[in-house]
C-alpha positions as CSV (number, residue, x, y, z in Angstrom):
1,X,10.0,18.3,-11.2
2,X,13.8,17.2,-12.5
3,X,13.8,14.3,-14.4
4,X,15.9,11.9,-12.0
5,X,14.0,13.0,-8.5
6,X,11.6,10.5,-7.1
7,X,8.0,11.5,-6.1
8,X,6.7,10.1,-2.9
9,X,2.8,9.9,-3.2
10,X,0.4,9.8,-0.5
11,X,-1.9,6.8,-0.3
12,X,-5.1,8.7,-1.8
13,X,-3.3,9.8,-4.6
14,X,-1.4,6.9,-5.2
15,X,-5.1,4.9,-5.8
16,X,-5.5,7.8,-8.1
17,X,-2.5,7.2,-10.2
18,X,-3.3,3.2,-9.8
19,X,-6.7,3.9,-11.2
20,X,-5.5,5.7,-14.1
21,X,-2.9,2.9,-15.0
22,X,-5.2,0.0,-14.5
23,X,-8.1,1.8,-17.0
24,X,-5.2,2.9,-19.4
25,X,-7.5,5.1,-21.6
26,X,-8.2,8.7,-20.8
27,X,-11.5,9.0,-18.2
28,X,-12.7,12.1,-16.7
29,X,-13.0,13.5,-13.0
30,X,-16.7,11.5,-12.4
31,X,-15.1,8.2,-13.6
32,X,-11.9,8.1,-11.1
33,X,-14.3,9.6,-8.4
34,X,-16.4,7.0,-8.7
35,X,-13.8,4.5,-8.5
36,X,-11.8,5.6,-5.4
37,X,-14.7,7.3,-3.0
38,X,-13.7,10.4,-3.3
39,X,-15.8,13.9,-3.9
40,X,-15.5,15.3,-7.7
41,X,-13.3,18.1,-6.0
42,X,-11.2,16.3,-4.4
43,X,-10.3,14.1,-6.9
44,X,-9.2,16.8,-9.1
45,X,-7.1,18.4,-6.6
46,X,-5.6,14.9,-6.6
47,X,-5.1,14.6,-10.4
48,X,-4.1,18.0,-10.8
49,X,-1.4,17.4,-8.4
50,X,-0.4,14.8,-10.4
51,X,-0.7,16.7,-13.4
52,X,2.1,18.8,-12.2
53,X,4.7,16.1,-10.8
54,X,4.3,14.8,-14.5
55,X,2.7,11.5,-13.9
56,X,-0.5,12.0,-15.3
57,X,-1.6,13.6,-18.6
58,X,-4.6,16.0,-19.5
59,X,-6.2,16.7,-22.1
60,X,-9.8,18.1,-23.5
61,X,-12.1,15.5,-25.0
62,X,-12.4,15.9,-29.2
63,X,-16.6,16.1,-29.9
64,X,-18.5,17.5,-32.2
65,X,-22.1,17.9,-30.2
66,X,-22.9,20.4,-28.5
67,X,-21.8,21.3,-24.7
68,X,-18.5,21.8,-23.3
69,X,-15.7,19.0,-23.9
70,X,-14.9,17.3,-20.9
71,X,-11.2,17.2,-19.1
72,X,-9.9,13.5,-19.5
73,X,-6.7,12.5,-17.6
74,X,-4.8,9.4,-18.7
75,X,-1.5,8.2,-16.5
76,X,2.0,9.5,-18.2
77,X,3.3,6.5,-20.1
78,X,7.2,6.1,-18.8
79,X,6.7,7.3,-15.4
80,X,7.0,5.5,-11.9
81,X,5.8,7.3,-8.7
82,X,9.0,6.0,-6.5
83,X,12.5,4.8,-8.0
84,X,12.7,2.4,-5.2
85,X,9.7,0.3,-6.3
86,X,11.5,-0.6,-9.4
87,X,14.4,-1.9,-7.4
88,X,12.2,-3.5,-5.3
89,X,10.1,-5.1,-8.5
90,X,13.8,-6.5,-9.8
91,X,14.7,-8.2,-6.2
92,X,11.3,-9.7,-5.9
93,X,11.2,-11.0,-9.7
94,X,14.9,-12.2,-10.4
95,X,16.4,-12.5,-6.6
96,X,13.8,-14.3,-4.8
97,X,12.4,-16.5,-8.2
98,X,15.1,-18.9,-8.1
99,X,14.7,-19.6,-4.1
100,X,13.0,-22.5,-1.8
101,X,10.6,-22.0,0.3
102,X,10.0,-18.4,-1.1
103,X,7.1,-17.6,1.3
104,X,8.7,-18.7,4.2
105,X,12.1,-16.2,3.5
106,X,9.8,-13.8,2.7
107,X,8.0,-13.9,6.0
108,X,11.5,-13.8,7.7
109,X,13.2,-10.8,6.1
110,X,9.2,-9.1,6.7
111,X,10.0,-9.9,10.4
112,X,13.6,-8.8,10.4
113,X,12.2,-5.4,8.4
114,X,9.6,-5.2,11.5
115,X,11.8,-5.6,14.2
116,X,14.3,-2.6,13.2
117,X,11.5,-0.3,13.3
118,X,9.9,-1.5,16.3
119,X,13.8,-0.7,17.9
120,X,13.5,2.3,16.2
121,X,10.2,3.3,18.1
122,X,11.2,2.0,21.3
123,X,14.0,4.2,21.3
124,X,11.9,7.4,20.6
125,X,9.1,5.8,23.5
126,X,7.0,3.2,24.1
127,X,3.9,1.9,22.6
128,X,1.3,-0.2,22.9
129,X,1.8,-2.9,20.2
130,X,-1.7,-2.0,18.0
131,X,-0.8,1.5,18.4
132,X,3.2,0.6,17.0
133,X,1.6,-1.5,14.1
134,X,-0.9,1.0,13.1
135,X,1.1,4.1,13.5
136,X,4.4,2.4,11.8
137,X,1.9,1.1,8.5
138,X,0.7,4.8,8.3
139,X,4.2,6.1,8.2
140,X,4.5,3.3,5.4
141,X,2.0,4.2,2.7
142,X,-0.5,1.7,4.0
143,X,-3.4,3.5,5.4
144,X,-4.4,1.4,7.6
145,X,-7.4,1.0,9.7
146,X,-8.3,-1.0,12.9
147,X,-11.6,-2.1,12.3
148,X,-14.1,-2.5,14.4
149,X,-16.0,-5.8,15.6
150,X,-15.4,-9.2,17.8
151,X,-12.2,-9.6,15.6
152,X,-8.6,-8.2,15.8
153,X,-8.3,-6.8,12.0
154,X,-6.2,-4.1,10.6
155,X,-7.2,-3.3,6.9
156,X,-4.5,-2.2,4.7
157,X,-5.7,0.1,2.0
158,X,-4.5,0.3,-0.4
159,X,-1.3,-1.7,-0.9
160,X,1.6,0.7,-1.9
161,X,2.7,-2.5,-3.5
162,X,0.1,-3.5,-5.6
163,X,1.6,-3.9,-8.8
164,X,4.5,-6.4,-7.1
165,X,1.9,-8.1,-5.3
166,X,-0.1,-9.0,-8.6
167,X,2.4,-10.2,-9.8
168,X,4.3,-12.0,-7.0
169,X,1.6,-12.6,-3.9
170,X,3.1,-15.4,-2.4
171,X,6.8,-13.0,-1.8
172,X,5.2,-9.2,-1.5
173,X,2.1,-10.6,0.7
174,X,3.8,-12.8,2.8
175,X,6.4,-10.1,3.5
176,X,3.9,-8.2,4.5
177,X,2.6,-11.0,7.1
178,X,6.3,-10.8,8.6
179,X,6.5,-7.2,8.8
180,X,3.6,-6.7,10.8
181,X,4.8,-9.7,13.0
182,X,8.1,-7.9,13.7
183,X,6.3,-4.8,14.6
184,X,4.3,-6.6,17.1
185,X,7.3,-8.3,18.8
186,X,8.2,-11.2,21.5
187,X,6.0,-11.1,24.7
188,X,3.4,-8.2,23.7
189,X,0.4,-10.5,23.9
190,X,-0.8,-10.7,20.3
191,X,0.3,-13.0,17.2
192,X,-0.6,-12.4,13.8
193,X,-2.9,-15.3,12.4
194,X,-3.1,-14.2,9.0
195,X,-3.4,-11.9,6.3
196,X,-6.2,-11.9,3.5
197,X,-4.8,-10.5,0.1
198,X,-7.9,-8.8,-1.7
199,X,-10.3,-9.0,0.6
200,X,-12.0,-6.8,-1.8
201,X,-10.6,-5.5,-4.9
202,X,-8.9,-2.2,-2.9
203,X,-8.2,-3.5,0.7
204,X,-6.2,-6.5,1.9
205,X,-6.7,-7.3,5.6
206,X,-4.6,-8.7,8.7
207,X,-5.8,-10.7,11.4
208,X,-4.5,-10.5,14.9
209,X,-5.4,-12.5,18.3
210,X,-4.4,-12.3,21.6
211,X,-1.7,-14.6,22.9
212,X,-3.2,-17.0,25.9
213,X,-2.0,-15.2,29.3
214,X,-0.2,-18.9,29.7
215,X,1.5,-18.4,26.1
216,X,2.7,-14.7,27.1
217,X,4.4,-15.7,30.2
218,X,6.2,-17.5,28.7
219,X,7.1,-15.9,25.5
């Protein structure tokens, strides 16, 4: 990989390299499978993947006991998975710190964000609005899932922003609210109610209901 070009990550592996950044120290493949749910194979696909595009570091465990040294991965120091994160990090952190009402803007340029590619869908062909929202946070980096139960919920998992949204919740999280608002659009029958940062430590969910037939005839 040249030095300058970006990698785009898949959600899996980006909880890989997230896992690796958060621990900091170097951990083997039945430490990082344990953490992300994944089998001991598959993880190490993952890693070794990421091994390749330079983001993560391996290297054979120093002992002195018997048995064979174990393979420990630690994430590169220096490295950043996409270019465009650290220009989002500086617009969130030095743009929108000095600004009123932060949440509230952020919600707004979230809905502006989810309206383009709403358009965008609609021009390609219709879809029914749960079907836009889940398809469009897919595309995204999201994963998302629309869970089961009495409830409207779409869990998010995990947040291609996390880092931004440790730091910054009330602009990253609240962006997000908007975006999946815009998405949704005017008149489809369904309102977002909420979203739930860190519903547990790898998933943050969404919460939809369904407009009143009264309220959507009018919208």
């Amino acid at each position: 990989m040249s030095e300058g070009g970006a990698v785009r990550l898949g959600p899996t592996r980006a909880e890989v390299l997230d896992h690796l950044r958060t621990t900091g120290g170097p951990v083997d493949v039945a430490e990082v499978s344990a953490a992300v749910g994944l089998h001991p194979n598959t993880t190490r696909f993952h890693l070794d993947a990421l091994v390749e595009a330079g983001l993560v570091a391996r290297e054979t465990e120093a002992r002195r006991r018997p048995g064979r040294p174990r393979v420990l991965y630690r994430a590169a120091p220096g490295h950043r998975a996409n270019r465009y994160q650290d220009l989002a990090a500086a617009m969130v952190r030095h743009f929108a710190g000095a600004v009123e009402d932060r949440g509230a803007h952020a919600v707004l340029a979230g809905e502006a964000w989810g309206a383009e590619l709403r358009a965008e869908q609609e021009r390609a062909g219709a879809l029914p609005p749960l079907e836009r929202v889940v398809g469009s946070l897919d595309a995204l980096g999201y994963a998302p899932t629309l869970l089961p139960g009495p409830d409207t919920v779409v869990q998010l998992r995990p947040c291609p922003y996390l880092d931004l949204a440790d730091d910054d919740p009330e602009v990253v999280c609240q962006l997000h609210l908007g975006l999946v608002r815009g998405l949704i659009g005017p008149g489809e029958g369904w309102t977002v109610t909420a979203i739930e940062p860190w519903a547990t430590p790898a998933t943050c969910l969404v919460r939809l209901a369904p407009v009143p037939e009264v309220a959507a005839a009018d919208a």
